[in-house]
C-alpha positions, 0 to 999 in steps of 0.5 A: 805223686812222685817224680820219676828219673829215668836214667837208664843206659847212662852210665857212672857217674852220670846218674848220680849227677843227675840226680843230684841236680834234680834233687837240687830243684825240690824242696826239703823232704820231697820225694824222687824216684831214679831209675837206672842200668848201671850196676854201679848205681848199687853202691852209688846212690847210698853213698850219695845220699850219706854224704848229701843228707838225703835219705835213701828210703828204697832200693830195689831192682826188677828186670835189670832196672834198679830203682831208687826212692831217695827223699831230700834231706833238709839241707 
């Protein structure tokens, strides 16, 4: 099961740096879903995991609710 990140409502840079921290305490190729508000989290995440060595495997949005599916890299 994955574990889920809800960041709605918080604004840049904010649910990135949560994120980032959250990503922080899983182990190599571990899964964590974010969920967030801020329509700059659509630039933000794919950039994040490009310059952390994550992988970005989803990025959708529904409701006005973008999710991200974001996989540790193996740093």
């Amino acid at each position: 099961m994955d574990r889920i990140l809800d960041l709605k409502g918080l604004q840049c840079p904010l649910p990135v740096l949560r994120a980032r921290k959250a990503l922080l305490a899983l182990g190599p190729g571990e899964v964590i879903v974010v969920l967030a508000t801020d329509p700059a989290a659509r630039d933000d995440f794919p950039r994040f995991c490009s310059e952390a060595g994550h992988v970005l495997e989803e990025a959708s949005e529904a409701g006005g609710v973008l999710t991200f599916r974001l996989r540790k890299g193996k740093l």
